[in-house]
N, C-alpha and C positions, 0 to 999 in steps of 0.2 A: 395752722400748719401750712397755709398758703406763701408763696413769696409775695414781699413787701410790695413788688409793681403792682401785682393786682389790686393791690387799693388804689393806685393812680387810676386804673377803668371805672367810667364810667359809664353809663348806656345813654348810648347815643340818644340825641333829643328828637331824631330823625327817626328812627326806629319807634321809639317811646311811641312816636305820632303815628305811626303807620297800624305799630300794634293796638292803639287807640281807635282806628276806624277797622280794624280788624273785630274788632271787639263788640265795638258799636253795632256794628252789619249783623254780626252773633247774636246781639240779643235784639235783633228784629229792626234796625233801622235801617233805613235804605242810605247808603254814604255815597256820597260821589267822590274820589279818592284824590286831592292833588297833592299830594306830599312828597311822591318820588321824584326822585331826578333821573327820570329817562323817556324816553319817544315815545309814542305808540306806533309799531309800522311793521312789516312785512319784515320779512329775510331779504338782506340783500342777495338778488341773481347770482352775482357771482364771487361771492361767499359760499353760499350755499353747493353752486358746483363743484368748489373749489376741495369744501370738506365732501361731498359724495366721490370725488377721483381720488381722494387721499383714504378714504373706506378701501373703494374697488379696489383699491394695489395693495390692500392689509398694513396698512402705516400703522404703525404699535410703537416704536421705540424710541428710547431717550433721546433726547438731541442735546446740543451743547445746553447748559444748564443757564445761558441766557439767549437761549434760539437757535434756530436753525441761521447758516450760514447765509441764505438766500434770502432771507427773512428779514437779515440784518444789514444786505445788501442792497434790498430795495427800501430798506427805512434810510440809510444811507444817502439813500438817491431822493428818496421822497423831501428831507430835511435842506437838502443843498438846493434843489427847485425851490422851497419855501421861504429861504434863508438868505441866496443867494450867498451861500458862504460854502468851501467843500468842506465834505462831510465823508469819514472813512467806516469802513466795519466794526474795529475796533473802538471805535470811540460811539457805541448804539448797544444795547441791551433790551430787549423783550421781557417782558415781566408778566407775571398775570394781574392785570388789570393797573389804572395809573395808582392805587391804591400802593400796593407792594413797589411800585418804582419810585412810590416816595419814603415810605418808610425803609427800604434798600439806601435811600440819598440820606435818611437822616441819620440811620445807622453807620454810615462810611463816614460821615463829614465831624459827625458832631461829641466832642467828648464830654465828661460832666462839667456841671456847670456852665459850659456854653450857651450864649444867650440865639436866639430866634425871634427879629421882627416879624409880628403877623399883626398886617391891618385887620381890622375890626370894621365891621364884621366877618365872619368869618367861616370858612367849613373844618367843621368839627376837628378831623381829620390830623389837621396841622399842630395844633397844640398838642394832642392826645401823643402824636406819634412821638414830636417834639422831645414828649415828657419823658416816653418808655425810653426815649433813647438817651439820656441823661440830661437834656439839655434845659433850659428855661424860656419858655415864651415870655416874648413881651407885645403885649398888645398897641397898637396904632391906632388909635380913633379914627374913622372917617366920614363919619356921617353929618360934620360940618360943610363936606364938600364936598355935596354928591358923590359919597363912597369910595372915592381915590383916594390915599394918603397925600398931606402937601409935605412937600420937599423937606421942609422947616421941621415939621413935628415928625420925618424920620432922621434928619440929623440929632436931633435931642433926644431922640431914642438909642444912639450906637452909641456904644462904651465900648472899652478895652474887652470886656467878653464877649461883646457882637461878632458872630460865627456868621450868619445867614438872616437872607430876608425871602421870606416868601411871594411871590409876585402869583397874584393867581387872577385872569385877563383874559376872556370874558368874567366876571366874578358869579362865584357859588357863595352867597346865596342871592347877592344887590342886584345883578346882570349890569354892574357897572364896568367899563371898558376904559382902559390907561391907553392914554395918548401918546402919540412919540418924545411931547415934552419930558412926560414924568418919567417914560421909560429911561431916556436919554440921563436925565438927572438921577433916578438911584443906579444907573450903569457905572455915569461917574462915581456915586455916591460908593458903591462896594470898589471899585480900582481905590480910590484916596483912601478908605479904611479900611480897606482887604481883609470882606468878608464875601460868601458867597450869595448869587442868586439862585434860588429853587425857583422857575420858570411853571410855571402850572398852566397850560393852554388845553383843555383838556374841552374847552367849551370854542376853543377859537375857529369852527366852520359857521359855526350862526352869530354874526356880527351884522346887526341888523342897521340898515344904511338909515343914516348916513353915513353911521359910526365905521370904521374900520378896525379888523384887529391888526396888531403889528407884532411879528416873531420880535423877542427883546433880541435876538441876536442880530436881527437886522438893522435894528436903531443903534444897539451899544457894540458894534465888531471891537471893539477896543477892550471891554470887558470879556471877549469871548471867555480865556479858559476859567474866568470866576462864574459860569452862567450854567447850567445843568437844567437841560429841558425833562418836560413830563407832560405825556398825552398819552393819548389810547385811542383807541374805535369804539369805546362804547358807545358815546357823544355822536359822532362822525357821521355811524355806520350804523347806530340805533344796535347794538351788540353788547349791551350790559352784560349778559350773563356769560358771555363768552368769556371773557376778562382775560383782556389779551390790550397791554399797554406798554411803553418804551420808554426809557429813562436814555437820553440824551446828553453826553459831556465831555471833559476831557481824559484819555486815557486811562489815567492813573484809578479815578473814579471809578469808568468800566470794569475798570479790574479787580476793583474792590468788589463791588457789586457780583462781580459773577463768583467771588469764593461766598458772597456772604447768599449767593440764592442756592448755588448747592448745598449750603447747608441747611436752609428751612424746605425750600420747595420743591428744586428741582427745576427740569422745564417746566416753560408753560404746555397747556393741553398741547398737544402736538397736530390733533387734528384741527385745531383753532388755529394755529400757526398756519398750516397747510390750505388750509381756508383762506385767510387776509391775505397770504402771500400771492395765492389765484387771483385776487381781486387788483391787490396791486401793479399785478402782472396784465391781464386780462378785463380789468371793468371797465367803463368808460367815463366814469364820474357821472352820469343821468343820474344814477342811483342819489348821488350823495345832495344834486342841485334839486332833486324833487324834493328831498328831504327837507333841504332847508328853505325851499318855497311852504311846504306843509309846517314849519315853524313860524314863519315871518305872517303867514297868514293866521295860525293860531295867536300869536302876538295882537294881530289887529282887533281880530276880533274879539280880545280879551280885554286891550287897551279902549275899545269901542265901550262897553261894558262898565269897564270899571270907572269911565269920565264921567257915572250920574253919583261917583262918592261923593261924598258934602261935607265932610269933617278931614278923608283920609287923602294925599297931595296925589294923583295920578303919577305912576310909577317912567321912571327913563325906560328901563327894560330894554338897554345898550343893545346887550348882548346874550346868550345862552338860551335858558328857558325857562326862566323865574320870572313873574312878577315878588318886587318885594316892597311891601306896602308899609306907611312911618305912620305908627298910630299917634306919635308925638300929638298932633292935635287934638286927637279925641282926646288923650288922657287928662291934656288939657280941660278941656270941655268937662268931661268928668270932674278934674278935680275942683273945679269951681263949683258944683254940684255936691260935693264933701263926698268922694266916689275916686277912689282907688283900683288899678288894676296896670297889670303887663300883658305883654301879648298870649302867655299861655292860656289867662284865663280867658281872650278874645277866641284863641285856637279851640277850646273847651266849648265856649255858646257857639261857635260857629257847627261844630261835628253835632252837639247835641238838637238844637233850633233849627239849622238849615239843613244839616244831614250831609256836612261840608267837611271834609277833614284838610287842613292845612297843618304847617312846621310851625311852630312860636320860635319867634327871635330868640329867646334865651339857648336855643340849640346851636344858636352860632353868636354868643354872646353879647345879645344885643335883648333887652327886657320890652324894649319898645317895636317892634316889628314881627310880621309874620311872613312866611316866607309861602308862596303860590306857584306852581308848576303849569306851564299851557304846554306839556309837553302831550297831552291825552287826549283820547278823539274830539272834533270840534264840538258833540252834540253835548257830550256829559260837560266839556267847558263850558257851553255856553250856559248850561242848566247852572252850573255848578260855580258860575260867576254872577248869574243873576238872583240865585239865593245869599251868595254873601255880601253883592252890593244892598239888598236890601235889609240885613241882618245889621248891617254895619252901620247903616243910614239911623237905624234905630236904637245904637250905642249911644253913651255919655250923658 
């Protein structure tokens, strides 16, 4: 009696995992958890003020059903600093979280059958949404090359259906980071076969040096009105649960977007709005540079950690907050041992033997890799990398 989409869902590989070491912890194991993708840290100051002044004056009411006007006018501003390209009210929407700013983008752009490049690997997210909105993914390898797609192998991928490419830079789940080169090139790439870009920078404050991230609208302004940004503060600002994110583009799009969130959601929280906006307005960026000193150090000392692997390659770990590790050799190693396996069931002895819960690559389409968060205090990481480098050592 269900409608037909519902058999397109299905549960997420990220969740699976979480509810895995939820489960685990229940029946008496001690798990050290790195599966989520989000920080551990404080309220930011002034966020935090921002929603206690918008309590004190009784803020209760609707706003424009893609934000407050103010709201939209400092993302506005915040985009054309970042961009160096201007950037109006009208062409910015407020979403609750980057989640619904992309499933809002795939719902405006995409009709049936319209095709969707998505590098591989991947966050879940992208296909799934892809699906419900009538469209068809097409997957990109990249794990040839260090997790960027090459130029070549996305021209062979657009056909006359090709709608959109998803560009997502810092990457969920690799932490690989697209250069100006390849930006530059599928900029060109969608102007010549006039498809669009879904821009995903959702991870782009922690771009850990040397690497740089690059807004795609600063590499490709030629591409601009094919290009539709997506970010949030959850990443930024360590504000997952707030879910308070912005979908970035050309007018026409905005406009789409805000009849299609009045009909599912509404505003975002209002007091979330009232919040980021104080910050935007009043913070000083401390907050956000301690943040991402508190990542780059987690990074190290994870990367420190992880160089006694012996089978598994030490991870780039560009950008974001993943380690994401290529069992490619072990399984190797295994199979000349007559010994088969993918990463779920590495994700499986790691939660049971080390007491470790990580993501298996098959959550983002990839059977060979498991996917590692340093986003969590330094002590449980370090515990929680030095049971899996030794668990690991002891594979194949």
């Amino acid at each position: 009696m269900l409608a037909q989409r519902t058999d397109l869902l299905k549960s997420s590989g990220i969740a699976a995992a979480m509810a895995a070491a939820e489960a685990a912890t229940a029946s008496g194991h001690k798990v050290i958890d790195l599966t989520i993708g989000e920080i551990w840290s404080d309220l930011v100051p002034s966020v935090r003020d921002g929603a206690i002044v918008a309590v004190s004056r009784n803020v209760n009411r609707y706003t424009e059903s893609i934000g407050l006007m103010d709201l939209r006018h400092a993302l506005a501003s915040k985009l054309s600093a970042e961009t160096a390209q201007p950037w109006s009210v009208d062409e910015v929407a407020v979403t609750n979280g980057a989640k619904q700013a992309l499933f809002n983008t795939m719902l405006a752009i995409l009709n049936p059958g319209d095709e969707v490049l998505i590098p591989a690997p991947y966050w879940r997210t992208f296909p799934d949404q892809t699906i419900l909105a009538g469209g068809t993914p097409v997957f990109v390898e990249t794990r040839h090359n260090d997790f960027v797609p090459r130029l070549t192998d996305l021209e062979a991928a657009v056909t006359s259906k090709t709608k959109a490419i998803v560009v997502n830079t810092p990457n969920n789940p690799t932490g690989a980071i697209y250069n100006r080169d390849i930006l530059a090139a599928i900029g060109q790439l969608a102007v010549d076969r006039d498809f669009w870009i879904v821009f995903d920078e959702c991870y782009g404050a922690f771009a850990h040096a040397p690497h740089i991230h690059h807004p795609m609208i600063s590499v490709a302004p030629h591409a601009r009105n094919r290009i539709l940004i997506v970010n949030s503060f959850s990443k930024s600002l360590a504000l997952t649960g707030w879910r308070i994110g912005y979908l970035a583009g050309p007018k026409a799009v905005i406009s789409a977007v805000k009849e299609l969130q009045s009909l599912s959601t509404s505003n975002p929280n209002v007091i979330a709005q009232h919040a980021v906006l104080h910050h935007l307005k009043f913070g000083d960026h401390a907050f956000e540079l301690a943040l991402q000193r508190k990542v780059a150090s987690a990074r190290s000392l994870g990367l420190s950690i992880l160089s006694a692997l012996r089978e598994v390659p030490l991870p780039k770990a560009q950008g974001g907050i993943f380690f994401y590790l290529d069992l490619g050799r072990l399984q190797q190693r295994a199979r000349a041992n007559r010994r088969e396996f993918i990463g779920d069931d590495v994700a499986h002895a790691l939660l049971m033997e080390a007491g470790v819960a990580t993501v298996p690559g098959t959550a983002f389409g990839d059977p060979t890799g498991i996917r590692v968060s340093y986003g969590v205090e330094l002590e449980l990481l370090d515990r929680g990398l030095q049971r899996l480098t030794e668990t690991l050592n002891r594979w194949g």
